[in-house]
C-alpha positions in Angstrom: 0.0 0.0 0.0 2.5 2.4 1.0 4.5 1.7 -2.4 1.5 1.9 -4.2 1.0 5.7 -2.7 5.3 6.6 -2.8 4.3 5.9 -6.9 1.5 7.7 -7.2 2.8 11.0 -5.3 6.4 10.9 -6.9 5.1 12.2 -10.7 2.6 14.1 -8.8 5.1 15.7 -7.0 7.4 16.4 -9.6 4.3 17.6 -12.2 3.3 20.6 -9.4 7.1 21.4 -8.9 7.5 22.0 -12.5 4.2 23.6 -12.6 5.4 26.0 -9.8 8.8 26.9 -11.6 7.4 27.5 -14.5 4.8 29.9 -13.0 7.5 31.6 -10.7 9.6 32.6 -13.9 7.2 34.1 -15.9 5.3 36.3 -13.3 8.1 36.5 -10.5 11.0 37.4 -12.0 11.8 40.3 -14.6 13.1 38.6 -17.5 13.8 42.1 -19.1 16.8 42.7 -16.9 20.2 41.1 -17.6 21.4 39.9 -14.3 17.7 37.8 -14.8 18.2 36.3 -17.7 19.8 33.0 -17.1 18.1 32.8 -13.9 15.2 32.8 -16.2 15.8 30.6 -18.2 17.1 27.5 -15.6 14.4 28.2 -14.0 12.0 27.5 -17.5 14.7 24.6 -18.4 14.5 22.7 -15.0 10.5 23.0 -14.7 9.6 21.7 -18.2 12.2 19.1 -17.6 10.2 18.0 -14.2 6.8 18.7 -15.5 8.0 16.0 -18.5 9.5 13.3 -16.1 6.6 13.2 -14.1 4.0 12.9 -17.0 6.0 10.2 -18.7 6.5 8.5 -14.8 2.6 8.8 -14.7 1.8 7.6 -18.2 4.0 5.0 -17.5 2.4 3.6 -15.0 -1.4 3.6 -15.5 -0.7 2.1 -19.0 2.2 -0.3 -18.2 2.5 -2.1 -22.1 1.6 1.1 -24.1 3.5 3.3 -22.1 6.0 3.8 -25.7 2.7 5.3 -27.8 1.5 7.5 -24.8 4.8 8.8 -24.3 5.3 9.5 -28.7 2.0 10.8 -28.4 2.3 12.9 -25.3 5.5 14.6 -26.8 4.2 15.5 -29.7 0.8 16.8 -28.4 3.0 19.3 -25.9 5.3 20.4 -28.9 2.6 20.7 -31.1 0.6 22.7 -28.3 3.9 25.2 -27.7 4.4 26.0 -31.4 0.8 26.7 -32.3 1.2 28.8 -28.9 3.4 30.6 -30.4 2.7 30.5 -33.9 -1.5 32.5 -32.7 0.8 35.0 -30.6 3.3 35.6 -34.1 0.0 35.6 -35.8 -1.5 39.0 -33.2 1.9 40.6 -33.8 1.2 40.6 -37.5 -2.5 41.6 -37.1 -1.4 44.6 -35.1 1.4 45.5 -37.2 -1.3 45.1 -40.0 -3.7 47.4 -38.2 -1.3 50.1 -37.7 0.0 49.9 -41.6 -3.0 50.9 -42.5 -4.5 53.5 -40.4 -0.8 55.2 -40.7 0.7 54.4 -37.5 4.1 54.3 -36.8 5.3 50.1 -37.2 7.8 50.6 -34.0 5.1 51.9 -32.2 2.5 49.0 -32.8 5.7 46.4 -32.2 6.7 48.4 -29.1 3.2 48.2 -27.7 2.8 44.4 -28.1 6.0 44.2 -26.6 5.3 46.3 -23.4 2.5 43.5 -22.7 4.3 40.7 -22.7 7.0 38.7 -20.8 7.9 36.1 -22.9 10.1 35.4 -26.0 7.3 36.9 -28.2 7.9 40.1 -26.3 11.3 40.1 -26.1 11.3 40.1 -30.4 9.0 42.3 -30.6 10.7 44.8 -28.3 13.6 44.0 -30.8 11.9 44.3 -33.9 10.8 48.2 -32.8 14.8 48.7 -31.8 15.2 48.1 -35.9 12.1 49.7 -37.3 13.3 52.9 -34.7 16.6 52.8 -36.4 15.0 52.7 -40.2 15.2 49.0 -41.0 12.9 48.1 -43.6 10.1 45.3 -42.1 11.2 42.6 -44.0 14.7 43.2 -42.9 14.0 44.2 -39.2 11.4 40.7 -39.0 14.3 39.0 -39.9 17.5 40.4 -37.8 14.8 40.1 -34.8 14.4 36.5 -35.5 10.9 36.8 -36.2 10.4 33.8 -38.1 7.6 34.9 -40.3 5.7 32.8 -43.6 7.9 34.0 -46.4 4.3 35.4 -48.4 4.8 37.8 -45.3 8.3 38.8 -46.2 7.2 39.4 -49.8 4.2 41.6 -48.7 6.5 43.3 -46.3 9.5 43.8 -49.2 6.9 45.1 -52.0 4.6 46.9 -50.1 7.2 49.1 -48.5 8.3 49.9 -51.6 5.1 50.3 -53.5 3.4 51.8 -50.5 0.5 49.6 -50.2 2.0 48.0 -47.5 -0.9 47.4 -45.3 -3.3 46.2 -48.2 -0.5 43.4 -49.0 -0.2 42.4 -45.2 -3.7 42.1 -44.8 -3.9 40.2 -47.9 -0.9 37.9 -47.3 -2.6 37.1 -43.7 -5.7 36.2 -44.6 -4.1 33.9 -47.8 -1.7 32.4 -45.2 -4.9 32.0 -43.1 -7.4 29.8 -45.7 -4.3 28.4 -46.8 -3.1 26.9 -43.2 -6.6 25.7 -42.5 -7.1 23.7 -45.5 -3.8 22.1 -45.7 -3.6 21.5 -42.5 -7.4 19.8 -42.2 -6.2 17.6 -45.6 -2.9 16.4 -43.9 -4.4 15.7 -40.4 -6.9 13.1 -42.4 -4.0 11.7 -43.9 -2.0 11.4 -40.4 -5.3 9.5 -39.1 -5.1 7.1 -41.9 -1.9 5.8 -41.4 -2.2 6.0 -37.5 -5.1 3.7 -38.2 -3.2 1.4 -40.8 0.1 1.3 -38.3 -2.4 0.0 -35.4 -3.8 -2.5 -37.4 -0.5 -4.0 -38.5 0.1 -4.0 -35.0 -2.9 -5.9 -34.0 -2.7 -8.6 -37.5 1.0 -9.2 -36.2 0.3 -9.8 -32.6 -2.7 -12.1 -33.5 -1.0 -14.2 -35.9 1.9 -14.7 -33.6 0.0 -15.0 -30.2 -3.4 -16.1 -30.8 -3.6 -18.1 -34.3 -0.8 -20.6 -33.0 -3.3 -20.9 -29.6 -6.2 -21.6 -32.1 -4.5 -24.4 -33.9 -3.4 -26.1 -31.3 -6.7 -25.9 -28.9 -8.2 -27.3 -32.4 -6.2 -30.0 -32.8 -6.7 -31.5 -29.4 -10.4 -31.4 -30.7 -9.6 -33.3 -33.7 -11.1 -30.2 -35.4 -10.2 -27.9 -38.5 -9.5 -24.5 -38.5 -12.2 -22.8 -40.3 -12.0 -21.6 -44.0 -12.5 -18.0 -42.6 -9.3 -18.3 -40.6 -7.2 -20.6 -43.1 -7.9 -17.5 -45.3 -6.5 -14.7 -42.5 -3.4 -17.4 -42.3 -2.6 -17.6 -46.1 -3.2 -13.6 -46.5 -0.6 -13.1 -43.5 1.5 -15.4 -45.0 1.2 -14.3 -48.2 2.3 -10.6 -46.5 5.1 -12.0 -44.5 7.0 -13.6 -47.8 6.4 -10.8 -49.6 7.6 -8.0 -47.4 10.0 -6.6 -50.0 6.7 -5.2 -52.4 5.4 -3.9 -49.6 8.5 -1.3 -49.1 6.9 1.3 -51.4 3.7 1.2 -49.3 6.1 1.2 -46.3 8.0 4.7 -47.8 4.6 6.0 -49.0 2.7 5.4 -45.2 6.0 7.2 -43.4 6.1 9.9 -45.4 2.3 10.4 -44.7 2.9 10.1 -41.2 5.8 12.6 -41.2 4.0 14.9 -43.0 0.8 14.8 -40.6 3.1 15.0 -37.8 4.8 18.0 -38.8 1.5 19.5 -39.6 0.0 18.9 -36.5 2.9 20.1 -35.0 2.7 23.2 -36.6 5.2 23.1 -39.1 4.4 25.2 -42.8 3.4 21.8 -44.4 3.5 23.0 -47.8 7.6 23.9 -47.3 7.4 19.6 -47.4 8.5 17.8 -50.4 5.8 17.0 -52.5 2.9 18.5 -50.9 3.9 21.9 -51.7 3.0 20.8 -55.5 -0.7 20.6 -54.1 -0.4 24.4 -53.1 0.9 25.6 -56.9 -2.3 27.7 -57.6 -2.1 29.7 -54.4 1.5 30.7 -55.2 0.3 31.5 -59.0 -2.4 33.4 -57.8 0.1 35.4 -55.4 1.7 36.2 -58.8 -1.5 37.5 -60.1 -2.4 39.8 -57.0 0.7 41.6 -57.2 0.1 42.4 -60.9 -3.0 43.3 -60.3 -1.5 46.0 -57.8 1.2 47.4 -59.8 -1.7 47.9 -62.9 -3.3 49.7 -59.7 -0.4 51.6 -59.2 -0.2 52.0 -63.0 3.8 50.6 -62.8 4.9 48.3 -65.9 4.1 45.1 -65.3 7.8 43.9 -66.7 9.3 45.6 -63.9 6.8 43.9 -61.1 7.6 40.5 -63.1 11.4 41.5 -63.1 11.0 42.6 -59.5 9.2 38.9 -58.1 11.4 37.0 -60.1 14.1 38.0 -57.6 12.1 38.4 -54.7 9.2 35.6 -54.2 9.5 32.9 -51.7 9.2 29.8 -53.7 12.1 29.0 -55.6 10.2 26.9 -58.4 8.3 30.2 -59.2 11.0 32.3 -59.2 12.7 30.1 -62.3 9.7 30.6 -64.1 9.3 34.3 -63.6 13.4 34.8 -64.7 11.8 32.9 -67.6 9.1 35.3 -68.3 11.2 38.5 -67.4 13.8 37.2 -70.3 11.2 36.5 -72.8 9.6 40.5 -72.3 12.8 41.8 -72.4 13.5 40.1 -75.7 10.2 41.8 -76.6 7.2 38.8 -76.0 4.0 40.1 -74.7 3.7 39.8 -70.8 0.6 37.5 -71.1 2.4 35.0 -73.5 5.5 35.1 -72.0 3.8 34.1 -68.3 1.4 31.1 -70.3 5.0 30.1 -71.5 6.5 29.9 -68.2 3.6 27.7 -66.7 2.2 30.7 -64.9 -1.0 31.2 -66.2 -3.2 28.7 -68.7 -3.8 29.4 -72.2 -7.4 30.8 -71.7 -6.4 32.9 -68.7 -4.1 34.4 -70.9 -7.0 35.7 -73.5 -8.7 37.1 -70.9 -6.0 39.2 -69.8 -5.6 40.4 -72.7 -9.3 41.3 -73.5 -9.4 43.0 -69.9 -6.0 45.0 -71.3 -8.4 46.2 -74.2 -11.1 47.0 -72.5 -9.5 48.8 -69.2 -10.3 46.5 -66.6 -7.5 44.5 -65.9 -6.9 44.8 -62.4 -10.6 44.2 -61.3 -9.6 40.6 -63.8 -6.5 40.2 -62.0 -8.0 40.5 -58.8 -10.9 38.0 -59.8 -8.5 35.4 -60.9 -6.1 35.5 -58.3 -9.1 34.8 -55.5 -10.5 32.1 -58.0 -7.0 30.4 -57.5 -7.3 30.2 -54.2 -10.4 28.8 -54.3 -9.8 26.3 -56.9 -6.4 25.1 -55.0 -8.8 24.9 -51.8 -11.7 23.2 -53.7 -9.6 20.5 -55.3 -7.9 19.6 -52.1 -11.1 19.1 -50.3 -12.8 17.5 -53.0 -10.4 14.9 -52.9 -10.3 14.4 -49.6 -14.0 14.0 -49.3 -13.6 11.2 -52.2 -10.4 9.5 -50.8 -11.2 9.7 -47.1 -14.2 8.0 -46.3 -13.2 5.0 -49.5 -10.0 4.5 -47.3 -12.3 4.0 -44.2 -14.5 1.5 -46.1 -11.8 -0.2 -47.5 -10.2 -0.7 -43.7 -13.7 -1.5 -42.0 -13.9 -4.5 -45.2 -10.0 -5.3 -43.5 -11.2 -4.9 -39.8 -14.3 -7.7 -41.0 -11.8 -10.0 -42.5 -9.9 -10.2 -39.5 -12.5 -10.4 -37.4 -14.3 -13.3 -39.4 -11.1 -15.2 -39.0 -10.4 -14.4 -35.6 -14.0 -15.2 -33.9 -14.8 -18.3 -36.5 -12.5 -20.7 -34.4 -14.2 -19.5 -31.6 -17.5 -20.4 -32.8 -16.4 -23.6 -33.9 -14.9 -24.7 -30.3 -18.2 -24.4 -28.7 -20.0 -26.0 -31.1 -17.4 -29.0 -30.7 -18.2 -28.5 -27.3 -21.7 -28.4 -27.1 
């Protein structure tokens, strides 16, 4: 009894100890002054560390054979929790640097007043980010000497609209893109992490019965003089099957981590469409990006080669800046703007004959503007239109799977009582 209670209060004891360090550093102690700092900082290092140990201790215990999944999952669910902590906060600092943009307030003075509320690392940035905007830093620049890790459609927005001075029209509009664009890639990818959570259990489970309980079965049987039943013959030669021909099964393998990697990192708050691969899925967003900024410069009423020129050297994604180098050497050579973007994969043929009719007719930014959000919402529509067709087949098709192996399992069941009875 008294071990039983020494186990219990150990990880409780170490979860309110870190608990209370934690607390005492952030309200306690001025992290703003030097002498602090470090203090801080142990003081942040040693709680998490305790508050960890005693979670794990705890998992541990009340689930003794599955301690290892509880532990992955409790990990990731406290890293995933911290970033997207951190990520909303980044996400007010950009709102409020937004805000003041375009109502004509001074960018130190939004950043300094974010800072002034705040006691954390958040805080300490922003303080620094106002330090460089003070000194006449451009934003892009002063984001990222602060170490303000920001998307890079931010950084773009923050680079051209300084210098087109439309700045807070191109923050606001990079925000809410980054926005839709987080929600729907990240909805898509947390599907496809359930999936193979799903398919890795069930492996678990095939293996455990076909090495644990099968050989049980076969054995019991025989002492009955009884067969296994076809349903269950059929489970065996599957697994079988499976087992001798593990090496096919390596693409699936490759294909099911890297679904898992990627709907780990997007749980975790990591830009999923940075990942290999996925960030093809996202190629109409960064086109339509493209076609918002032309529409500003025709706004603006600047040549569209020199925005073209301008992106090629500045966007984020380095697939699109090849193809607009492409485009800026075919006008310079003397092409028209529309061909020389439909020849660079930019825009499609008949998107290219309505710019040019818009260009005739005088309303080619409102046409810009129009395409660029139907982008978006064709690059959102097609990812969630194939989700809604892939998902629930996959789910069928593993319910068919779970039956199978249900069938198989309970049939020799069945079969031993009747020999029973």
């Amino acid at each position: 009894m008294f071990d039983t209670t020494f186990a219990a209060l150990g990880p409780l004891s170490l979860i309110a100890m870190g608990l209370a360090l934690l607390w005492f550093a952030a309200s306690r102690i001025d992290s703003s002054r030097v002498d602090s700092g470090v203090l801080v900082v142990l003081l942040r290092v040693v709680g998490w560390t305790m508050l960890l140990i005693g979670v794990l201790i705890m998992l541990a215990f009340m689930s003794h054979a599955f301690a290892l999944f509880l532990w992955i999952s409790t990990i990731v669910v406290l890293i995933s929790t911290v970033v997207r902590y951190f990520a909303a906060e980044q996400q007010s600092l950009l709102w409020a640097l937004t805000v003041a943009a375009e109502r004509g307030i001074p960018l130190e003075s939004a950043a300094r007043s974010f800072a002034e509320e705040r006691n954390d690392r958040i805080g300490r940035r922003s303080a620094l980010l106002a330090d460089y905007l003070e000194a006449g830093v451009p934003l892009s620049l002063a984001l990222k000497r602060s170490k303000t890790h920001v998307p890079s459609a931010i950084t773009l927005a923050a680079d051209l609209g300084q210098e087109t001075g439309t700045l807070g029209t191109a923050l606001r509009q990079a925000v809410g893109q980054i926005d839709e664009s987080e929600t729907t890639l990240r909805w898509t990818l947390e599907r496809l992490f359930y999936v193979a959570f799903v398919v890795l259990f069930s492996c678990a489970a095939l293996t455990f019965l076909m090495v644990k309980i099968i050989p049980l079965f076969k054995q019991i049987l025989s002492d009955f003089d009884m067969d296994l039943p076809y349903a269950t013959r059929a489970l065996i030669s599957v697994s079988d099957v499976l087992a001798n021909g593990w090496p096919l099964l390596v693409p699936v393998i490759i294909i099911w981590s890297f679904l898992v990697s990627v709907g780990l990192c997007s749980y975790m708050g990591i830009a999923p469409h940075r990942l290999p691969l996925v960030n093809r899925l996202w190629w109409s967003a960064d086109c339509a990006l493209v076609m918002r900024w032309l529409a500003n410069s025709v706004r603006q009423q600047r040549p569209l080669a020199e925005v073209i020129r301008t992106l090629a050297t500045r966007f984020p994604q380095h697939r699109v800046r090849l193809r607009l180098e492409h485009a800026s050497s075919r006008i310079d050579r003397g092409a028209d703007w529309c061909e020389s973007l439909r020849s660079a994969g930019l825009i499609r043929r008949s998107e290219s004959a309505l710019f040019k009719t818009a260009e005739r007719v005088g309303n080619l930014e409102w046409t810009l503007d129009e395409m660029a959000n139907s982008g978006m919402r064709r690059a959102t529509y097609r990812i969630r239109a194939w989700m809604n067709i892939a998902f629930p087949a996959v789910l069928l098709l593993l319910g068919l799977m779970v039956l199978f192996v249900t069938v198989g399992v309970l049939m020799p069941l069945i079969a031993m009582i009747d020999g029973l009875a």
